[in-house]
TIDO-339823 format. One line per 8 residues: number of its first residue (from 0); for each residue x, y, z of N, C-alpha, C. Coordinates in steps of 0.02 Angstrom, whole numbers, m for minus. Example, Ala and Ser with C-alpha at 12.3 -4.5 7.8 and 13.67 -1.06 7.14 Angstrom:
<nodes>
0	660,m284,390,615,m225,390,660,m165,390 | 642,m112,354,684,m53,357,645,2,394
</nodes>
This chain:
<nodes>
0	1351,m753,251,1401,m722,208,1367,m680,154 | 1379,m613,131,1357,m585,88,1363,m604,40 | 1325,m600,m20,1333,m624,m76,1287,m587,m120 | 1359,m550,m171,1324,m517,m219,1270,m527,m282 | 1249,m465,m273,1185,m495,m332,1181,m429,m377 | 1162,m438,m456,1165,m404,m487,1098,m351,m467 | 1147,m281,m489,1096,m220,m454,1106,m191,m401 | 1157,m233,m374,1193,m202,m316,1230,m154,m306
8	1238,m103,m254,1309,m65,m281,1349,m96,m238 | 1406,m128,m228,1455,m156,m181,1532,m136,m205 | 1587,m126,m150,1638,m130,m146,1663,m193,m122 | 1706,m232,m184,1750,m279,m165,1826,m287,m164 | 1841,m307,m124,1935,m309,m101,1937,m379,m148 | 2004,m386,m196,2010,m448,m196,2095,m436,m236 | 2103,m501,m231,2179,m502,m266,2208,m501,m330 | 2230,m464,m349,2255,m460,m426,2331,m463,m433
16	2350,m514,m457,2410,m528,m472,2469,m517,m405 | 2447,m530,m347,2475,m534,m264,2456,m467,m253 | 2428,m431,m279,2405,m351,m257,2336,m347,m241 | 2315,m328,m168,2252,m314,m164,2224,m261,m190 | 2155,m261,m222,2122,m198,m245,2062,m193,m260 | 2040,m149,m274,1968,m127,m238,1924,m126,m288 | 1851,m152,m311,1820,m134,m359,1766,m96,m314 | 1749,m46,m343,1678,m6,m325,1616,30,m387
24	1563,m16,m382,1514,m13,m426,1470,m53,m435 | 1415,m43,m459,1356,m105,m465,1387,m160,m484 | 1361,m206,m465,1361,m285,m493,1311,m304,m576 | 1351,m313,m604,1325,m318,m683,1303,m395,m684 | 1344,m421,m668,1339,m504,m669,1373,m559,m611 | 1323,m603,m588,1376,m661,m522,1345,m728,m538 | 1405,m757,m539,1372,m830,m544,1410,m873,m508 | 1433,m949,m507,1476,m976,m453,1523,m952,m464
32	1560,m936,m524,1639,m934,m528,1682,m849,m513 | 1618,m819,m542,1636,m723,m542,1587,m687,m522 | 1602,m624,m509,1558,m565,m499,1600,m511,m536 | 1551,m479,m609,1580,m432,m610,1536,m350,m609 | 1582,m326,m588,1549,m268,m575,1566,m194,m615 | 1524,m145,m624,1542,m94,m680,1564,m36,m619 | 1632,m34,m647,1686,21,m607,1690,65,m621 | 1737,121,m593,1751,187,m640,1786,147,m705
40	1836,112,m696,1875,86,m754,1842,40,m805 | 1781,60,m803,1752,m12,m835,1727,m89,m813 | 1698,m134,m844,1684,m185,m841,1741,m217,m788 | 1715,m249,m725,1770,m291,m689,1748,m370,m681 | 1767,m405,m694,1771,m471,m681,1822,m503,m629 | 1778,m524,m577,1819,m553,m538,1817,m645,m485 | 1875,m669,m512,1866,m726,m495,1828,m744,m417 | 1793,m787,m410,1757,m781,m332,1834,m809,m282
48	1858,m839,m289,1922,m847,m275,1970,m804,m254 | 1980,m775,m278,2017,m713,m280,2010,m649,m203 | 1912,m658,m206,1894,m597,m171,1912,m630,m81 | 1928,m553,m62,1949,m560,17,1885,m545,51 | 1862,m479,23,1796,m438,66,1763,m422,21 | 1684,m407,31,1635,m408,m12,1581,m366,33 | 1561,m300,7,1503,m248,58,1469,m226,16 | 1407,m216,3,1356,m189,16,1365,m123,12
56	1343,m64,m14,1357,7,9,1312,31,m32 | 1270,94,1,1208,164,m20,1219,166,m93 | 1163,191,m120,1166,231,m198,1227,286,m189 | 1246,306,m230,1296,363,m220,1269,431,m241 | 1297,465,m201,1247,537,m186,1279,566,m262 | 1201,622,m270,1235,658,m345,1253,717,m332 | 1258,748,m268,1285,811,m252,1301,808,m176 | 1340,870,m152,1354,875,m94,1311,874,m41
64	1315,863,32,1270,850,66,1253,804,90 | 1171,800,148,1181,737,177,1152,683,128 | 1168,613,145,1153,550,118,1084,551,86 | 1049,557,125,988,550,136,950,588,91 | 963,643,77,906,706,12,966,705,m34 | 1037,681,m42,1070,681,m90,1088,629,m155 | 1044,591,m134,1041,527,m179,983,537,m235 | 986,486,m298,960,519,m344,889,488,m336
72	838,509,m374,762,508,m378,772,424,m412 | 812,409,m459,769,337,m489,804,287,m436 | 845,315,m381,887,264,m359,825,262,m286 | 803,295,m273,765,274,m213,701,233,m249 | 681,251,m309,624,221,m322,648,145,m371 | 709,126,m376,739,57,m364,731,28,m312 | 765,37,m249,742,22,m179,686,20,m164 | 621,73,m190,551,51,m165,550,m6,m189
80	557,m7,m250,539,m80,m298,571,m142,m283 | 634,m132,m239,658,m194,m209,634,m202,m160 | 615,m179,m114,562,m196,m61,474,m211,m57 | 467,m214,m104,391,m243,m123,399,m251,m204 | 412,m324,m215,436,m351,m270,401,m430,m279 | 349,m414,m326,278,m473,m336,352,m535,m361 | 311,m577,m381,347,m630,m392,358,m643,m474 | 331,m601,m512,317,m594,m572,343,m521,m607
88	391,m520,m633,437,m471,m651,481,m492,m705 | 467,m421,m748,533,m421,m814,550,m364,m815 | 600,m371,m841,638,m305,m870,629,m265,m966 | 594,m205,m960,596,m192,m1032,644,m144,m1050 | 702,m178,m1090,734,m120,m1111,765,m150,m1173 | 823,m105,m1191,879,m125,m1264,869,m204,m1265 | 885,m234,m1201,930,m319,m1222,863,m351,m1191 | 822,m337,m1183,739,m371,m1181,690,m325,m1213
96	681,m339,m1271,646,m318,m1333,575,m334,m1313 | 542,m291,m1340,452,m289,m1328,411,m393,m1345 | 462,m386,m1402,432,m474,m1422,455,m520,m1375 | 502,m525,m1338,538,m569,m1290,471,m558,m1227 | 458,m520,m1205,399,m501,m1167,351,m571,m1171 | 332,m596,m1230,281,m620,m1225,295,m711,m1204 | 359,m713,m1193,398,m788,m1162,389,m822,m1117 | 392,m871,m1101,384,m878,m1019,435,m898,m948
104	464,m830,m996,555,m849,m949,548,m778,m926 | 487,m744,m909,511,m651,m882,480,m683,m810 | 544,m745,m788,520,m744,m684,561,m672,m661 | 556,m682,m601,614,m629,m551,655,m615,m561 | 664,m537,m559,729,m524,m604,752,m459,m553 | 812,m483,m566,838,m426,m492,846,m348,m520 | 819,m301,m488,803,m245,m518,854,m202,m540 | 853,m194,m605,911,m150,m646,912,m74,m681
112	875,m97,m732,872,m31,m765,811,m24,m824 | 776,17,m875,760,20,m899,678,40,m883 | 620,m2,m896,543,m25,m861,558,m90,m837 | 521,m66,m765,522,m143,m732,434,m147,m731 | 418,m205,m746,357,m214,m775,345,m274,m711 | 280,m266,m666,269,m291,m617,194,m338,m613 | 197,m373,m579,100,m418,m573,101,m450,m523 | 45,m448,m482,38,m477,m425,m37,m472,m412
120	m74,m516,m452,m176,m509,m463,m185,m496,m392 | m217,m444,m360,m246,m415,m300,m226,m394,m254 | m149,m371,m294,m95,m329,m254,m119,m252,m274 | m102,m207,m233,m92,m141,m245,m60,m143,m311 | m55,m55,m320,m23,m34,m371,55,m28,m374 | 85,m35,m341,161,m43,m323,174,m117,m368 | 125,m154,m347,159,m238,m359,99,m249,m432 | 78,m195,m460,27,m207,m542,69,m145,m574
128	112,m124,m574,111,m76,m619,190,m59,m668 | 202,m23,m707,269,m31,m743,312,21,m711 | 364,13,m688,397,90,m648,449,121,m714 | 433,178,m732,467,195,m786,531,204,m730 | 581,181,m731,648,196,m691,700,238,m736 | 713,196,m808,781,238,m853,755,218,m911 | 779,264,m964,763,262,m1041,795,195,m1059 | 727,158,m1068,740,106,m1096,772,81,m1163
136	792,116,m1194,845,150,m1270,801,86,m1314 | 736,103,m1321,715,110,m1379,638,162,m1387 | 634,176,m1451,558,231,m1428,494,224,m1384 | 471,267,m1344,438,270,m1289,357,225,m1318 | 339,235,m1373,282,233,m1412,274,147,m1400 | 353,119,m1427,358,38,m1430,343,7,m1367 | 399,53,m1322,372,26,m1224,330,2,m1222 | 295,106,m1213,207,96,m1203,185,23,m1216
144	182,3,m1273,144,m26,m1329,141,m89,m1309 | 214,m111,m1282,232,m197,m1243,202,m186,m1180 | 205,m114,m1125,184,m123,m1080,90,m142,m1073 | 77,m108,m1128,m10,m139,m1148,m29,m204,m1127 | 18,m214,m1195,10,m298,m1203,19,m349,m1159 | 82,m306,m1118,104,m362,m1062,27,m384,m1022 | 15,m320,m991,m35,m327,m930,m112,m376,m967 | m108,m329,m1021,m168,m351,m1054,m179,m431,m1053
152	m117,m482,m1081,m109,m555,m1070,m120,m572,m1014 | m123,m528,m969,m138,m550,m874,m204,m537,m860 | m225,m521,m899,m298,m470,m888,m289,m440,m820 | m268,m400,m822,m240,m339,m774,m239,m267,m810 | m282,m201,m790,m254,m133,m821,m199,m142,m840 | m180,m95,m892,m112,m78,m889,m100,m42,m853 | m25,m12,m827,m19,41,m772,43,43,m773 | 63,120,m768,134,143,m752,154,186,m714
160	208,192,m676,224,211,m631,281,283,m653 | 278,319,m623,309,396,m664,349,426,m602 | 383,471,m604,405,524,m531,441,591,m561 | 450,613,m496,463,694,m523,556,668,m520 | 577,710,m528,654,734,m535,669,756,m468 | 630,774,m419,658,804,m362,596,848,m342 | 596,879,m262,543,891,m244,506,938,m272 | 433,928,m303,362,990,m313,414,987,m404
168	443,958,m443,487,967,m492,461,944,m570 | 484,956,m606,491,941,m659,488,843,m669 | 479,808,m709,463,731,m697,542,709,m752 | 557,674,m694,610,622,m726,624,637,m812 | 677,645,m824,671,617,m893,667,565,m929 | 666,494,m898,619,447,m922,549,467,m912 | 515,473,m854,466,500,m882,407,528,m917 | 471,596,m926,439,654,m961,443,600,m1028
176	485,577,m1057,466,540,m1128,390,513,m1129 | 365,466,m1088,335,449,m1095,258,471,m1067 | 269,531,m1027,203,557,m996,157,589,m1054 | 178,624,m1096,149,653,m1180,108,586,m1196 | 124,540,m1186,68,491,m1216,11,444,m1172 | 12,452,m1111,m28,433,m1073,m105,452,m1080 | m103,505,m1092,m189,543,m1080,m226,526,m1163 | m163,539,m1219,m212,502,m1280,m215,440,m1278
184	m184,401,m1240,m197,324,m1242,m229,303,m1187 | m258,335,m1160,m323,333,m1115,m304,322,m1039 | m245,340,m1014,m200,325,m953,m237,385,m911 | m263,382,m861,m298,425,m815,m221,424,m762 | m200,495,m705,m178,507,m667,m191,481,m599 | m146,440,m548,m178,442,m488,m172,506,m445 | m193,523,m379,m160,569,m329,m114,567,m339 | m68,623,m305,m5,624,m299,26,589,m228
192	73,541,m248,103,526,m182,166,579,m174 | 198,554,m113,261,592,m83,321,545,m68 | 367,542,m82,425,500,m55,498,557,4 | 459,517,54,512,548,112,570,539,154 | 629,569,131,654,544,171,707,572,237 | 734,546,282,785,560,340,846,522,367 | 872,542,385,929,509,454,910,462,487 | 908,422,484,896,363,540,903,373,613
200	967,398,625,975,425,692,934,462,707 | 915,527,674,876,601,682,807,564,716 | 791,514,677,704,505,676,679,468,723 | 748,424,760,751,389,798,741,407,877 | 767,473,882,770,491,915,772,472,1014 | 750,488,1046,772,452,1106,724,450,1180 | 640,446,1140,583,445,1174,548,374,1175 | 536,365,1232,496,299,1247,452,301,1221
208	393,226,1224,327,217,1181,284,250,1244 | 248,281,1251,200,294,1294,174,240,1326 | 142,275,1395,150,189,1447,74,170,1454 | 91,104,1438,41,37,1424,33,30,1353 | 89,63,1339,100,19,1254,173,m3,1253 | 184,m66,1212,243,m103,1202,236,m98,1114 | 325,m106,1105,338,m113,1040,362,m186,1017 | 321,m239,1004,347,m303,985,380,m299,921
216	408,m336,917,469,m328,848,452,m429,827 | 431,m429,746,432,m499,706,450,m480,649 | 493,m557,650,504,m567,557,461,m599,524 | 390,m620,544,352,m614,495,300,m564,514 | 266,m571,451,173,m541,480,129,m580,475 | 87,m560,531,46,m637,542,m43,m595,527 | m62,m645,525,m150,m627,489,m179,m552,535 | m160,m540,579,m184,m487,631,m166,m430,575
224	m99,m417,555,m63,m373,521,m111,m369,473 | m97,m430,413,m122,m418,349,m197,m379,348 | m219,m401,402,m309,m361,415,m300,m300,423 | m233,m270,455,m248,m214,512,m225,m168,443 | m173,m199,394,m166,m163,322,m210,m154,267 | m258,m208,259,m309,m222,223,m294,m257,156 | m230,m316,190,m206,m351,120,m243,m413,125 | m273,m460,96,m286,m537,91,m240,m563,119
232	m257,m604,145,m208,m671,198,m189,m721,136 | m161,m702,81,m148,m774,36,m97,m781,32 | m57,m840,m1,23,m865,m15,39,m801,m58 | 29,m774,m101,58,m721,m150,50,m660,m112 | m11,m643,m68,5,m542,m25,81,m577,21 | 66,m650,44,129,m650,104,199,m650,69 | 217,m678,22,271,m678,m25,289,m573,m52 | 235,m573,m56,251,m490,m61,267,m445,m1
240	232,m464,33,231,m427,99,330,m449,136 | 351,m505,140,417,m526,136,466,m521,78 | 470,m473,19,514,m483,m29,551,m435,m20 | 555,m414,29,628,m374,16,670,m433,55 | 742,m394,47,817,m429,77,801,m458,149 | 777,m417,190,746,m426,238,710,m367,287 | 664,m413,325,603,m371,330,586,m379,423 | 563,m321,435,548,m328,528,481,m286,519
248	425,m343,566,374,m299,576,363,m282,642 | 345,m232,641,346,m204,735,262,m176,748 | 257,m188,811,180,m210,809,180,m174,885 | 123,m120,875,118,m59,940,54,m84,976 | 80,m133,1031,20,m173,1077,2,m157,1129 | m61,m125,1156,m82,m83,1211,m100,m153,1253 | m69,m147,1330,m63,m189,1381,m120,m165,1438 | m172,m200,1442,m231,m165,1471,m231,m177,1546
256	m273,m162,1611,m266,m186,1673,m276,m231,1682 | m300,m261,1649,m314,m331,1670,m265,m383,1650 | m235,m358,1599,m162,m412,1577,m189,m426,1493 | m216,m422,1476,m252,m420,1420,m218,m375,1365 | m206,m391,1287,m175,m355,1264,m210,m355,1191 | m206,m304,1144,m253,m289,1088,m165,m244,1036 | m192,m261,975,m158,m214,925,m168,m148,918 | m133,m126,931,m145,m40,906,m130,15,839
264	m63,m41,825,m47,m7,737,4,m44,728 | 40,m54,678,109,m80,646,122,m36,588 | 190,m70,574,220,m35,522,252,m92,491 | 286,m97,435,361,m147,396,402,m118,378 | 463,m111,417,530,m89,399,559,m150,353 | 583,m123,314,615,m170,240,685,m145,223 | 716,m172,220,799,m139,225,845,m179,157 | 850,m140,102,883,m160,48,938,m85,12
272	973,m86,m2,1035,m61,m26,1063,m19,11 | 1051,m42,73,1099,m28,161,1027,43,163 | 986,59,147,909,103,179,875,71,220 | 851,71,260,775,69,284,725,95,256 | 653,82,234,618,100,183,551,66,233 | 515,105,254,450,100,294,398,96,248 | 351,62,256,281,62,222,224,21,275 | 182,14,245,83,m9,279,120,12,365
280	114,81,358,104,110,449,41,109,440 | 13,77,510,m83,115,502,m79,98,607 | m147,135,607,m137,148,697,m209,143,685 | m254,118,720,m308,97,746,m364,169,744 | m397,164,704,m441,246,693,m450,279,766 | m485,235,800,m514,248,870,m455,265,918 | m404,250,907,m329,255,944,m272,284,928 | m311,332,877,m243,394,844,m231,458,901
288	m189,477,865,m153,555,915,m132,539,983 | m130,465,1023,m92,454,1066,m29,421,1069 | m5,419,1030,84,423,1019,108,368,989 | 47,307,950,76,250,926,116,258,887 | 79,286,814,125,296,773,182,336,774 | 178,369,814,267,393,831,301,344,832 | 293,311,898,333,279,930,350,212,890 | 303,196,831,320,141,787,372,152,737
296	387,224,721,425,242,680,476,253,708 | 514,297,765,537,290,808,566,231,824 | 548,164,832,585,112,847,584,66,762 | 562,71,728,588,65,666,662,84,630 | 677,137,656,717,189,654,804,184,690 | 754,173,757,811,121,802,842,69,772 | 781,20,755,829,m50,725,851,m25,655 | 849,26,615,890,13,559,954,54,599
304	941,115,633,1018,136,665,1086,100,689 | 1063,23,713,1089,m14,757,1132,m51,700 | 1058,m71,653,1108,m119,583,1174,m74,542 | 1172,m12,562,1244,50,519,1191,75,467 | 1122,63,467,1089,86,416,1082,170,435 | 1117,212,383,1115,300,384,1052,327,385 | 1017,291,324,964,343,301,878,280,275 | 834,319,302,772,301,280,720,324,241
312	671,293,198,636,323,168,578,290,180 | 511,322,141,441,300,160,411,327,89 | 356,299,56,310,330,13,243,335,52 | 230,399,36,159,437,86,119,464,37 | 19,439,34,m18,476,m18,m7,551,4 | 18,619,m46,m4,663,m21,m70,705,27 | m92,676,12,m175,692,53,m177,664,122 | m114,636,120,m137,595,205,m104,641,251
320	m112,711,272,m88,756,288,m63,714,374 | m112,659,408,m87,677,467,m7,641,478 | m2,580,419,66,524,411,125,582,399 | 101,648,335,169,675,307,166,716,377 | 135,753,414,145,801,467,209,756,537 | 163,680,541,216,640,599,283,641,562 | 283,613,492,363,604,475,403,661,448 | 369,729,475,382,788,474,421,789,522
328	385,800,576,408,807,657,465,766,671 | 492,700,625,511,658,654,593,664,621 | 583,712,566,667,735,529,655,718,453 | 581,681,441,605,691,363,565,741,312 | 586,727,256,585,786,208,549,751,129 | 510,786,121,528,765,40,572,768,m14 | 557,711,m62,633,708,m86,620,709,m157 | 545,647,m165,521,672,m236,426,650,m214
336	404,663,m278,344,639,m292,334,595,m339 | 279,568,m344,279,527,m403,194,476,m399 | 164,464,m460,121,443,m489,82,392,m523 | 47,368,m508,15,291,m547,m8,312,m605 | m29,289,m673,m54,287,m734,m103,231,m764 | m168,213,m741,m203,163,m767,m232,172,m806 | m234,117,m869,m271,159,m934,m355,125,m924 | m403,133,m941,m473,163,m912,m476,103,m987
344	m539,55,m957,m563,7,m989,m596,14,m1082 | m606,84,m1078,m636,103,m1146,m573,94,m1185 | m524,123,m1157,m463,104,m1199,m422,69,m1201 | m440,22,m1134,m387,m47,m1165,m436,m86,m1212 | m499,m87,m1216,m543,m119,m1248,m528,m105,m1316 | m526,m28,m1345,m513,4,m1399,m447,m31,m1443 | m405,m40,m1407,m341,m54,m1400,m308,m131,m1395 | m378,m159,m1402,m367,m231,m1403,m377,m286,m1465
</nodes>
C-alpha cells in the first residue's frame, strides 16, 4: 500500500463532509492519524480515515513541453539526493537553525527543502557533501558557517554541492548566493558534471543485447558489483548503494562456449518521485564499444517503462565523453550542470 511521506508530491482522493475531493501537492506532514499536504488552497490536513486513493505523481513541469527537460533544476537534484541518501542527514534551514546542527537528533530526514547536509565516511561526494537545493531564509555567510562546522565535527572536508539553473546557464539562485564565498573561504571547484535527461520509452527503445550477452536483473548488489564500481563491500556503501524507494541492479553477463559466464558491466536503476534515475554504469575496460553499455541502459529503461515510469535521468562527469555520447544516442539531453565545493585543508585548519 502506498504510503505517504513528507517531500512527496502526491494526489489524494478522500472524503469531505460525504463529498469526494482531491488534494494535489507535496506532503508537509504524515503520521498515524493524518497526512497533510500543501495545495493550491493551502495547508490540507487530512484524516487517514477519510482517504479513498493515495498516488505518487512527477515534480510538476515549470513550462510547456515534454516531462522530462520541463521539470525544474532543484527538483531533479532532490531526486538525485533521494536516491543515494547516506544514513546521516539534516536539514539546514529557517526551522533548523545552525545551533540545532550540533544535536544528536539530525538522523534521516526525508528530503525537503533548504541545505541538505550529508555524511557517509568513504562514500563519494554525493553521500559527503551539502546540496545547496533552496534559500535556506537565513544569510548565506551563517549556512556556510554551520555547514563548516557540521563536517568539521565528523572530521570530514567540508563540501557543497551547487548547479546551474538550466543547461551551459547561469547557477541556481540558491547557489549563486552562496558561490561569492566559496573561493575566499578556501572552497576549491570540482569538474563539471552533467545531469541528463529522457523518455523512458525513447531510450528504451526496441534492440536486443548483443548475442552471448544476457541482461540479469537483482534487487540487491552483491560484492562482484561493489568491485566492478569501486565502492568497499561494507554495511554503510551497502545501505547507500540501496537507499532509494527502490532499487534494480542489472548486470551485462557474457555467456562463453563453454557455458562459463563472467561480468561485463552493470548499472543501478533507482526509481523515486515516479523517475528512473541511473547511476555506477561501468563496462569492463577490455570489453567496451561492443554494445554492453547500451544494452544495460536500454533495459534499465525498459523496466522503468513497464512500472508507468515517463521519464529518466542520470548524472555524468563532463569529461567522460564516451557515457554523455551513448546517452546521447540513446534520447537524452542535458538538462543542467552542476558542481562539488571542498574547502582545501589550509583552510579548514585556518578556520578551526
Amino acid at each position: 500500500m502506498f504510503e505517504p511521506q513528507p517531500g512527496m508530491r502526491v494526489v489524494i482522493r478522500y472524503s469531505d463532509g460525504g463529498q469526494l475531493t482531491d488534494a494535489l501537492g507535496s506532503v508537509l506532514a504524515a503520521d498515524a492519524d493524518s497526512v497533510t499536504v500543501d495545495s493550491k488552497r493551502g495547508p490540507v490536513r487530512i484524516d487517514r480515515s477519510s482517504i479513498e486513493l493515495a498516488h505518487e505523481i512527477p515534480p510538476a513541469p515549470q513550462r510547456p513541453g515534454p516531462v522530462h527537460s520541463t521539470v525544474s533544476t532543484a527538483d531533479l537534484r532532490r531526486i538525485s539526493a533521494q536516491v543515494w541518501l547516506p544514513g546521516e542527514t539534516v536539514w539546514l534551514n529557517r526551522d533548523a537553525v545552525a545551533e540545532e546542527l550540533s544535536s544528536d537528533e539530525g538522523a534521516q530526514s526525508a528530503v525537503e527543502s533548504g541545505w541538505l547536509l550529508r555524511a557517509a565516511p568513504g562514500a563519494d561526494a554525493r553521500a559527503n557533501s551539502a546540496l545547496v537545493l533552496t534559500d535556506p531564509q537565513f544569510p548565506a555567510e551563517e549556512a556556510l558557517g554551520a555547514v563548516q562546522k557540521w563536517y568539521a565535527d565528523r572530521d570530514l572536508h567540508p563540501a557543497l554541492q551547487i548547479f546551474s539553473a538550466g543547461a551551459q546557464g547561469e547557477l541556481d539562485s540558491a547557489s549563486a548566493q552562496v558561490s561569492q564565498l566559496l573561493r575566499p573561504a578556501g572552497f576549491t571547484p570540482s569538474d563539471t558534471w552533467i545531469t541528463m535527461t529522457a523518455p523512458a520509452r525513447e531510450a528504451a527503445g526496441a534492440a536486443q543485447p548483443p548475442q552471448g550477452l544476457e541482461i540479469v536483473q537483482s534487487d540487491r548488489a552483491h560484492a562482484v558489483h561493489l568491485s566492478a564500481w569501486g565502492h568497499d563491500d561494507t554495511e554503510d556503501v551497502r545501505a547507500l548503494v540501496h537507499s532509494a524507494p527502490q532499487v534494480i541492479i542489472l548486470s551485462a553477463v557474457a555467456v562463453h562456449p563453454d557455458g562459463s559466464k563472467s561480468l561485463v558491466g552493470a548499472v543501478r536503476l533507482a526509481v523515486a518521485s515516479k523517475w528512473g534515475w541511473l547511476d555506477n554504469l561501468v563496462v569492463n575496460p577490455q570489453l567496451r564499444r561492443r554494445g554492453a553499455g547500451r544494452a544495460l541502459v536500454q533495459a534499465a529503461a525498459r523496466l522503468a517503462a513497464v512500472q508507468g515510469i515517463r521519464s529518466l535521468g542520470c548524472d555524468v562527469p563532463a569529461a567522460n565523453e564516451d557515457a554523455t555520447a551513448l546517452l546521447s544516442s540513446l534520447g537524452f539531453a542535458e538538462h543542467h550542470r552542476f558542481w562539488f565545493a571542498v574547502q582545501n585543508d589550509a583552510a579548514q585548519n585556518q578556520g578551526a
